[in-house]
mmCIF file as gemmi writes it, N, C-alpha and C atoms, coordinates in Angstrom:
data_model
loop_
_atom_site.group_PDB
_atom_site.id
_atom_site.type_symbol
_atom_site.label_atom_id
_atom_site.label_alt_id
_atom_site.label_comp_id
_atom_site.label_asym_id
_atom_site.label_entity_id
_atom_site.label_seq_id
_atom_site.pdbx_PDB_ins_code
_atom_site.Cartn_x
_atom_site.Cartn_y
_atom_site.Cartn_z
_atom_site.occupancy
_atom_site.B_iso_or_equiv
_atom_site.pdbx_formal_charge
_atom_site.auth_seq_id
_atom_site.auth_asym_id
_atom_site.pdbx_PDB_model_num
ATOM 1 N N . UNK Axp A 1 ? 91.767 -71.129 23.969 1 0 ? 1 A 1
ATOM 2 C CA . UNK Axp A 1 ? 90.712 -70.358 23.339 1 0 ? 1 A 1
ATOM 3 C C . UNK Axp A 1 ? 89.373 -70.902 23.826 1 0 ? 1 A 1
ATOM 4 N N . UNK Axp A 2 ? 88.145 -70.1 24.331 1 0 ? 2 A 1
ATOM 5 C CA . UNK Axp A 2 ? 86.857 -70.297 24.526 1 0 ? 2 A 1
ATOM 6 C C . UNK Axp A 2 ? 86.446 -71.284 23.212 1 0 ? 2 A 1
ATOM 7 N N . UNK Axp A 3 ? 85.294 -72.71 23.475 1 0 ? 3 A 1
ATOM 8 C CA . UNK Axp A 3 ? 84.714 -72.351 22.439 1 0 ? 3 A 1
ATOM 9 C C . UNK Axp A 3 ? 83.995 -71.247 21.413 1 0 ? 3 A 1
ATOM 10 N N . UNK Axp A 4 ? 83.211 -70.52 22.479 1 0 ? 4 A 1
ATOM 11 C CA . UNK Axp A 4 ? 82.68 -69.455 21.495 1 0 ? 4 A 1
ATOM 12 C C . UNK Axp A 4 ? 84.131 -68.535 20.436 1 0 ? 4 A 1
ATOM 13 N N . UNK Axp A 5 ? 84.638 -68.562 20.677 1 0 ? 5 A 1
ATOM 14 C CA . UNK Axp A 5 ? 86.202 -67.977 19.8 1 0 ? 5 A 1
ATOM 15 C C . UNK Axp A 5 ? 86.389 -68.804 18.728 1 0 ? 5 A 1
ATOM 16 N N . UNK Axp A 6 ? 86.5 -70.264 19.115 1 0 ? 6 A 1
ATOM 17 C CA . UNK Axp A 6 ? 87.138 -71.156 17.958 1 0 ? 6 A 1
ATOM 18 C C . UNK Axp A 6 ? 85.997 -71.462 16.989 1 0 ? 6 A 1
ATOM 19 N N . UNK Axp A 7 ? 84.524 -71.142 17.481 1 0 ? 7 A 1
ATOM 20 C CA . UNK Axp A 7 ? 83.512 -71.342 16.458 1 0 ? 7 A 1
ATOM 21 C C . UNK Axp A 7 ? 83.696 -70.062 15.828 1 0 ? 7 A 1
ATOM 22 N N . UNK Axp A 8 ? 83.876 -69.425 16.208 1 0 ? 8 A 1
ATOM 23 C CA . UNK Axp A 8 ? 83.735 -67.741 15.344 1 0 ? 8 A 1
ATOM 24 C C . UNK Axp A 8 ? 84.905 -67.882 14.64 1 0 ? 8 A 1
ATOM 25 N N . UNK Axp A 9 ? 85.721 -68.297 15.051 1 0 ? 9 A 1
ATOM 26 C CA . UNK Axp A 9 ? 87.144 -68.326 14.198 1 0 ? 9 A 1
ATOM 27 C C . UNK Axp A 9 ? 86.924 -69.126 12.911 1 0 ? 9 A 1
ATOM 28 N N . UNK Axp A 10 ? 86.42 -70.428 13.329 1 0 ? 10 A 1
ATOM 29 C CA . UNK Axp A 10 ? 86.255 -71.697 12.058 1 0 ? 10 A 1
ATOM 30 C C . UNK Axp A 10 ? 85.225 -71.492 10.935 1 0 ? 10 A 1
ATOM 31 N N . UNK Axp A 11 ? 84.087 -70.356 11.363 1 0 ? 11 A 1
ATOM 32 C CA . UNK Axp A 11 ? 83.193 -70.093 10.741 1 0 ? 11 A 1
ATOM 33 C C . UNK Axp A 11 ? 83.927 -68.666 10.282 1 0 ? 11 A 1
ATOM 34 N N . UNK Axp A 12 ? 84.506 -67.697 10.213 1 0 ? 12 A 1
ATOM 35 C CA . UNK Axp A 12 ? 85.283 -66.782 9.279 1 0 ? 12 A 1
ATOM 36 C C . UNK Axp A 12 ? 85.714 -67.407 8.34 1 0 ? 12 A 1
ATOM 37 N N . UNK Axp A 13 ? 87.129 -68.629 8.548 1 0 ? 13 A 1
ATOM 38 C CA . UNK Axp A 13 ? 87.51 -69.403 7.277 1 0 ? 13 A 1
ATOM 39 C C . UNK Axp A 13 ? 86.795 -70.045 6.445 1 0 ? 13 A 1
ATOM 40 N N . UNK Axp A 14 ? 85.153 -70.393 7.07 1 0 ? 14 A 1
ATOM 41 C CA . UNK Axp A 14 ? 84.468 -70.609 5.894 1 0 ? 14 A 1
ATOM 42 C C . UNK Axp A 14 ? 83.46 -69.8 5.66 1 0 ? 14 A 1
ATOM 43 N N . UNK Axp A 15 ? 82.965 -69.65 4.169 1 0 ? 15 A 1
ATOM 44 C CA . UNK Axp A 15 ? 81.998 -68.877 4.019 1 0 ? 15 A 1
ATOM 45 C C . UNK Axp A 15 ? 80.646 -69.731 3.443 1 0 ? 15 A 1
ATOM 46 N N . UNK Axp A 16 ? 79.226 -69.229 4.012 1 0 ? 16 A 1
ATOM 47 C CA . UNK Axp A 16 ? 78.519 -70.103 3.601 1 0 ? 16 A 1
ATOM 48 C C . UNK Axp A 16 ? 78.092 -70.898 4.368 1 0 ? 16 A 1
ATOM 49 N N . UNK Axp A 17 ? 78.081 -70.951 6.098 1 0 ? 17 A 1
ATOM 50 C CA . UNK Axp A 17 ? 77.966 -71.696 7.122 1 0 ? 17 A 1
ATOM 51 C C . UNK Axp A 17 ? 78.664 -73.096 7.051 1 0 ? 17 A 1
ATOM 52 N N . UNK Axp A 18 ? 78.278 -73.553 7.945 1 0 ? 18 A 1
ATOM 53 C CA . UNK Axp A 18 ? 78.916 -75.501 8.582 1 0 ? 18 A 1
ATOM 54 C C . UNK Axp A 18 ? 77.506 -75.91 9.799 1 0 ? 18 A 1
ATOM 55 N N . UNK Axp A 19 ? 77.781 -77.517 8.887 1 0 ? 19 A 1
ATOM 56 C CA . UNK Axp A 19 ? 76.685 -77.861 10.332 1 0 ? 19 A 1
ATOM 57 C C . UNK Axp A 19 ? 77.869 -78.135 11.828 1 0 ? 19 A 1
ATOM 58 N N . UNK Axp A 20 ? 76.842 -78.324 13.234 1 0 ? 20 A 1
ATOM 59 C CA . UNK Axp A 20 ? 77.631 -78.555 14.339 1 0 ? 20 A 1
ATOM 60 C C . UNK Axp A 20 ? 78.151 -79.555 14.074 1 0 ? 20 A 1
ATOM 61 N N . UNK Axp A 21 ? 78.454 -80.698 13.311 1 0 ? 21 A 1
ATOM 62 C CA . UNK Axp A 21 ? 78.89 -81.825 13.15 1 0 ? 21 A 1
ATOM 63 C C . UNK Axp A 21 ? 80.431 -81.09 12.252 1 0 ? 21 A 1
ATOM 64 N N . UNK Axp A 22 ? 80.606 -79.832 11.726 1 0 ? 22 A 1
ATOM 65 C CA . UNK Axp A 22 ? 81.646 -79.72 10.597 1 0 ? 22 A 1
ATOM 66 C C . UNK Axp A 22 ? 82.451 -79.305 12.025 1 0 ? 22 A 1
ATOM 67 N N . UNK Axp A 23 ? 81.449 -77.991 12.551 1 0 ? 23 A 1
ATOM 68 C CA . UNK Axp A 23 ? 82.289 -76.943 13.204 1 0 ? 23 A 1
ATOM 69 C C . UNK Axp A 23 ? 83.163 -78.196 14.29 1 0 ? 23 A 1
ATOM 70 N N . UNK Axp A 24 ? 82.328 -78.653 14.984 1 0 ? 24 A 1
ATOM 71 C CA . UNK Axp A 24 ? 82.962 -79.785 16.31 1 0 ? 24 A 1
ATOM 72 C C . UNK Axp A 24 ? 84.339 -80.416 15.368 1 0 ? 24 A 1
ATOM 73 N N . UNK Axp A 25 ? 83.863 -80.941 14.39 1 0 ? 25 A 1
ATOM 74 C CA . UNK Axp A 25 ? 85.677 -81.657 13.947 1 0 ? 25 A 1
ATOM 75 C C . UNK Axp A 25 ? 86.255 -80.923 13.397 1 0 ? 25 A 1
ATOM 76 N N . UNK Axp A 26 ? 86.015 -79.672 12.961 1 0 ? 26 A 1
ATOM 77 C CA . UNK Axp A 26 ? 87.264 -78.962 12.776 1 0 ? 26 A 1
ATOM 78 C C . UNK Axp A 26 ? 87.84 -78.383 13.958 1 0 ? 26 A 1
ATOM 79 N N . UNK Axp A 27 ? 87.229 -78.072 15.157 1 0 ? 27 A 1
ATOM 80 C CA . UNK Axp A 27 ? 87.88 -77.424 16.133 1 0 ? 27 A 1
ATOM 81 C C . UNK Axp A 27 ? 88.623 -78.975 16.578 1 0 ? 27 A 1
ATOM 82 N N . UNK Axp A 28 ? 88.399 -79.616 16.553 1 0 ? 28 A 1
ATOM 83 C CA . UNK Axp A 28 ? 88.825 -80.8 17.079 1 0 ? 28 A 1
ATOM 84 C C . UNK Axp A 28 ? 90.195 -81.107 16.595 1 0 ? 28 A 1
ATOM 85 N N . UNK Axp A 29 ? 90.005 -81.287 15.314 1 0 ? 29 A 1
ATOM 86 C CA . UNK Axp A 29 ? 91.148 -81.318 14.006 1 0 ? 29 A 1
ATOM 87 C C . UNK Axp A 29 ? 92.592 -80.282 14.662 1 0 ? 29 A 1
ATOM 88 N N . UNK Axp A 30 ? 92.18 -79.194 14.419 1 0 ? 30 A 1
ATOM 89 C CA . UNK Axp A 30 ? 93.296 -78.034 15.013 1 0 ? 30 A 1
ATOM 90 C C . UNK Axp A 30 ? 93.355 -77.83 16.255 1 0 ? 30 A 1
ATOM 91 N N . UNK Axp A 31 ? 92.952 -78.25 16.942 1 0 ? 31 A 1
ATOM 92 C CA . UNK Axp A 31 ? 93.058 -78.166 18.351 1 0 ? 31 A 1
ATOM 93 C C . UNK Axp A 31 ? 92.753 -76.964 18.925 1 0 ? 31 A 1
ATOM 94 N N . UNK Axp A 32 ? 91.522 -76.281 18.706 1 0 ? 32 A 1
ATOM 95 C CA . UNK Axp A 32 ? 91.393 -74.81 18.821 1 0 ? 32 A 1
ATOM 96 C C . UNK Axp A 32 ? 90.736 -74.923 20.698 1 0 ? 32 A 1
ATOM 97 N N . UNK Axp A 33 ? 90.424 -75.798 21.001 1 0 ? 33 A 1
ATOM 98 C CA . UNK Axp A 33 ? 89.801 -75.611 22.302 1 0 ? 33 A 1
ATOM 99 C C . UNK Axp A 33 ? 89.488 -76.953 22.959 1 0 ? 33 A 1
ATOM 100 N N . UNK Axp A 34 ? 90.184 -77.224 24.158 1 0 ? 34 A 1
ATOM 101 C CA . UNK Axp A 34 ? 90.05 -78.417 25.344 1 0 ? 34 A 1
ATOM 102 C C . UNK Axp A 34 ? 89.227 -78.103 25.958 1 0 ? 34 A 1
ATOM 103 N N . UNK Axp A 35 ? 88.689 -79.348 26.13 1 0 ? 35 A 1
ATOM 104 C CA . UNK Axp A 35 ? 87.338 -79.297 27.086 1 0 ? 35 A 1
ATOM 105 C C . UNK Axp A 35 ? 88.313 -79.634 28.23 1 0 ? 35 A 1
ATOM 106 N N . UNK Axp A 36 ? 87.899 -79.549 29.729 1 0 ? 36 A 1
ATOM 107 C CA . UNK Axp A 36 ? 88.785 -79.836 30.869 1 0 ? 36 A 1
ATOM 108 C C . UNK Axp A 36 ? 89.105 -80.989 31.177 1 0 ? 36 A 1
ATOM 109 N N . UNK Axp A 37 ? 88.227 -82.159 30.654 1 0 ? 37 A 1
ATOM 110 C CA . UNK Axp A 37 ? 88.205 -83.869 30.892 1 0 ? 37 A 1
ATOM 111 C C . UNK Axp A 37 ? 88.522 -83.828 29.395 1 0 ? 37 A 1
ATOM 112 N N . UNK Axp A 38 ? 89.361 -83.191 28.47 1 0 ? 38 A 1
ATOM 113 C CA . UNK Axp A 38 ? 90.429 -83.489 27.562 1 0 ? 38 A 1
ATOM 114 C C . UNK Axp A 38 ? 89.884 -84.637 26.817 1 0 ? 38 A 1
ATOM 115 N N . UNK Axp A 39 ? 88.511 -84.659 26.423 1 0 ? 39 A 1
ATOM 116 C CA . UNK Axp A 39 ? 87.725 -84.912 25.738 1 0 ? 39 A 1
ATOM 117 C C . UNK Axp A 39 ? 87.081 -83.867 24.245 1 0 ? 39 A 1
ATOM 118 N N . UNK Axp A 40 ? 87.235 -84.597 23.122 1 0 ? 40 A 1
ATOM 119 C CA . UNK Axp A 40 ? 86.725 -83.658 21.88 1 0 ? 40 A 1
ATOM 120 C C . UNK Axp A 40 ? 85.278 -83.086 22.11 1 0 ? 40 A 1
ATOM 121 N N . UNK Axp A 41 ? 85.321 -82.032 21.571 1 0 ? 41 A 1
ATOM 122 C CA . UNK Axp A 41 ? 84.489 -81.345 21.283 1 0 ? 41 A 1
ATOM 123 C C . UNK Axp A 41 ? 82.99 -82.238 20.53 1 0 ? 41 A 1
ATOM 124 N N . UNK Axp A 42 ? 82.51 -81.863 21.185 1 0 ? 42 A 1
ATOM 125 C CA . UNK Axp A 42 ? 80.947 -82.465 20.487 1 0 ? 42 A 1
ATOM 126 C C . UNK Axp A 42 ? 80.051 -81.591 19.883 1 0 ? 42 A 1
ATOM 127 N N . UNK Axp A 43 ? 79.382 -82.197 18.772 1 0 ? 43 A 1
ATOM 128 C CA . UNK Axp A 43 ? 78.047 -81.383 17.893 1 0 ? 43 A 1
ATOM 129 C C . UNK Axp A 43 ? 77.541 -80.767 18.969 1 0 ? 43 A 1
ATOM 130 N N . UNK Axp A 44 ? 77.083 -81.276 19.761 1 0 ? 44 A 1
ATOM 131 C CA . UNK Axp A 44 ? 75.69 -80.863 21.205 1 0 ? 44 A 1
ATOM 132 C C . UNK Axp A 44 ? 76.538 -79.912 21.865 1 0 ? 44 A 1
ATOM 133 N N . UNK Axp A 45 ? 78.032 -80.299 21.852 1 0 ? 45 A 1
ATOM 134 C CA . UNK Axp A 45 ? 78.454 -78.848 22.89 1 0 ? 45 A 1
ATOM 135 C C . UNK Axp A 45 ? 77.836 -77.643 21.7 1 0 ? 45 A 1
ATOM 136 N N . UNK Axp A 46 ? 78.783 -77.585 20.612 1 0 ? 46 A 1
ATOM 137 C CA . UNK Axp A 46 ? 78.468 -76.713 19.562 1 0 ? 46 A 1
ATOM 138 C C . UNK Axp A 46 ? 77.519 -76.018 19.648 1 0 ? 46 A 1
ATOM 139 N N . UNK Axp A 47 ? 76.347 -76.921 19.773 1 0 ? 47 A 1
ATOM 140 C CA . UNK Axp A 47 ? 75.137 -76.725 19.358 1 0 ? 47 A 1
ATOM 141 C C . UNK Axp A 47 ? 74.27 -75.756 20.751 1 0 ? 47 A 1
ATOM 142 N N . UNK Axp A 48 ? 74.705 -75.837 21.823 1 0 ? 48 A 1
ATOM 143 C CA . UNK Axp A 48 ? 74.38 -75.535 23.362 1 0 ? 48 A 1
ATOM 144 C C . UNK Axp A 48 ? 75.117 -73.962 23.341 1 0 ? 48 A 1
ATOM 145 N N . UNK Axp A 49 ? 76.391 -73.862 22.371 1 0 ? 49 A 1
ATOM 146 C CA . UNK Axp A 49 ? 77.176 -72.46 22.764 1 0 ? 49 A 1
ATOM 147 C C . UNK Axp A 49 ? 76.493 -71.582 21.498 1 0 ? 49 A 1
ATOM 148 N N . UNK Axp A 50 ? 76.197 -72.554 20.39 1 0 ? 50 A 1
ATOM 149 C CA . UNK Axp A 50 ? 75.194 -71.567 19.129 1 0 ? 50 A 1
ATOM 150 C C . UNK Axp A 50 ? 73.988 -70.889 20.134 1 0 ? 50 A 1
ATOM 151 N N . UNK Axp A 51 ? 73.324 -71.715 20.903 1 0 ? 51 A 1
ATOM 152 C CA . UNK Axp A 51 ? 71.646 -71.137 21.396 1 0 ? 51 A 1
ATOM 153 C C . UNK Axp A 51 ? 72.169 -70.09 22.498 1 0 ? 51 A 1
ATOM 154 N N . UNK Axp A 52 ? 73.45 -70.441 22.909 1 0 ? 52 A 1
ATOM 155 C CA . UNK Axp A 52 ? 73.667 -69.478 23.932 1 0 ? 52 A 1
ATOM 156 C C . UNK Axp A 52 ? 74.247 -68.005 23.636 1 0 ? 52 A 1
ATOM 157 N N . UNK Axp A 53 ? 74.703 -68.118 22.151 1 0 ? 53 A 1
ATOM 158 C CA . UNK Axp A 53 ? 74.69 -66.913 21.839 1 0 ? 53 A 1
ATOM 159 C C . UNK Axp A 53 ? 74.019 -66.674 20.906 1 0 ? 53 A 1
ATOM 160 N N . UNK Axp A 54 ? 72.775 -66.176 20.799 1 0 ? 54 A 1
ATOM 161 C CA . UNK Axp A 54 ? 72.307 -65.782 19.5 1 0 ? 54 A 1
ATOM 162 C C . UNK Axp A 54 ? 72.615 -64.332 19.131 1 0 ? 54 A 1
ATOM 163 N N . UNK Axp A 55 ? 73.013 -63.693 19.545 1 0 ? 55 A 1
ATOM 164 C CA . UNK Axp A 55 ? 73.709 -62.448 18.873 1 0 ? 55 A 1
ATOM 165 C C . UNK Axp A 55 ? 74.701 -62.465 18.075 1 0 ? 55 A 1
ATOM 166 N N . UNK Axp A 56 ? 74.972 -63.793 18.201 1 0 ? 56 A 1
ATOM 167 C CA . UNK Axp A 56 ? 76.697 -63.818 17.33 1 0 ? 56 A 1
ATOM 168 C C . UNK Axp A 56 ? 76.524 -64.841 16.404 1 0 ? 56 A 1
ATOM 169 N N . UNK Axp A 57 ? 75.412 -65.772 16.654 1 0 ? 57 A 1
ATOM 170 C CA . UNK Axp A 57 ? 75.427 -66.961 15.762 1 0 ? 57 A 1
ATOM 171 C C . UNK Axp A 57 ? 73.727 -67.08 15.319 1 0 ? 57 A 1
ATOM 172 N N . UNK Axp A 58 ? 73.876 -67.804 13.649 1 0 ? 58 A 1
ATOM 173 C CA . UNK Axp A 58 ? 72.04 -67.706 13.57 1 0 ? 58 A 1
ATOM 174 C C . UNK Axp A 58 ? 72.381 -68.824 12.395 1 0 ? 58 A 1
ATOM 175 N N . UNK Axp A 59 ? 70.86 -69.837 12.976 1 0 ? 59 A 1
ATOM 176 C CA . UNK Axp A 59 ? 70.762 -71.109 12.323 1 0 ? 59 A 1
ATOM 177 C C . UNK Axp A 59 ? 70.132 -70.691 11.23 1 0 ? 59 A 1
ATOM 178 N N . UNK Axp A 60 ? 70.524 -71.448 9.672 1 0 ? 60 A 1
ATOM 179 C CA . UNK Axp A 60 ? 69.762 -71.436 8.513 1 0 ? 60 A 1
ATOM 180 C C . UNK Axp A 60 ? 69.788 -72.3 7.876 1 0 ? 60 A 1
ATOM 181 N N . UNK Axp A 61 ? 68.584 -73.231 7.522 1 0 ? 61 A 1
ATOM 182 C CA . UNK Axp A 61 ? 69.011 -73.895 6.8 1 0 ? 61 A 1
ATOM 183 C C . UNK Axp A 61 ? 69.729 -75.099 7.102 1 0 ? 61 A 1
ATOM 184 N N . UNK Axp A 62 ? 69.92 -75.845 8.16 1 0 ? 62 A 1
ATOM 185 C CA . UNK Axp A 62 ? 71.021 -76.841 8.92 1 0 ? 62 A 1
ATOM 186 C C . UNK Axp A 62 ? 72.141 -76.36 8.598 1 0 ? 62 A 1
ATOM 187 N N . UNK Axp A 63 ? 72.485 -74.812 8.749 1 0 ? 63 A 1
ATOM 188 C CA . UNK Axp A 63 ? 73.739 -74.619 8.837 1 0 ? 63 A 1
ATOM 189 C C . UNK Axp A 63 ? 73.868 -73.517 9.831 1 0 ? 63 A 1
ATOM 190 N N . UNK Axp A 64 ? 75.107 -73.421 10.589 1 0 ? 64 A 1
ATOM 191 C CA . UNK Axp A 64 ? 75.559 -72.131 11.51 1 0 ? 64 A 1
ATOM 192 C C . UNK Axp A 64 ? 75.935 -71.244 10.73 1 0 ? 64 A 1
ATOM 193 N N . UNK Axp A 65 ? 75.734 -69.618 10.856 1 0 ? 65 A 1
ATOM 194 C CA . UNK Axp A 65 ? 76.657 -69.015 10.28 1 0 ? 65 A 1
ATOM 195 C C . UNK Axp A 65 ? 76.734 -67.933 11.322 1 0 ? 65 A 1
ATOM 196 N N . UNK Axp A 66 ? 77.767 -66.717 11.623 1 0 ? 66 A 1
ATOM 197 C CA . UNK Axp A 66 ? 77.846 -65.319 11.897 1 0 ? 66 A 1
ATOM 198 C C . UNK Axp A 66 ? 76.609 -64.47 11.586 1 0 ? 66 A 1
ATOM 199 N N . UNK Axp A 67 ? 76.791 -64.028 12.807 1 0 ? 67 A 1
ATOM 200 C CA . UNK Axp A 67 ? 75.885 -62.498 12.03 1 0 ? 67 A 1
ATOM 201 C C . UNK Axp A 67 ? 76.707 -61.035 12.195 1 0 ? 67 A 1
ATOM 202 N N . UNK Axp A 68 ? 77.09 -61.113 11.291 1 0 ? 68 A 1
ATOM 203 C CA . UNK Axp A 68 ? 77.836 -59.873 10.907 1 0 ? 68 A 1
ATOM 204 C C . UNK Axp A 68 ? 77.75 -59.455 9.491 1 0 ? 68 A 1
């Protein structure tokens, strides 16, 4: 799974946003997405694929949430 998938995914099961510090260890936790050097997921990646999509993701508050 893309990150951008497993953040959209982890942020459906919760409601109410997560900071990049929740979203990174929960994808981490379930194993929703390998980085290629099979290294965990980091806040800063998180945080680099939130700015890169802002159509899909919007900061409030120190939290991520959907925009839908």
């Amino acid at each position: 799974m893309k990150i951008e998938e497993a953040i959209v995914y982890v942020l459906t099961k919760r409601n109410g946003g997560m900071t990049t510090d929740q979203i990174a260890e929960t994808i981490n936790r379930f194993g929703l997405h390998m980085r290629k050097d099979n290294q965990p997921v980091t806040s800063k990646q998180v945080y680099a694929v939130i700015c890169r999509f802002p159509e899909i993701f919007t900061k409030e508050g120190g939290r991520i949430m959907l925009i839908m």
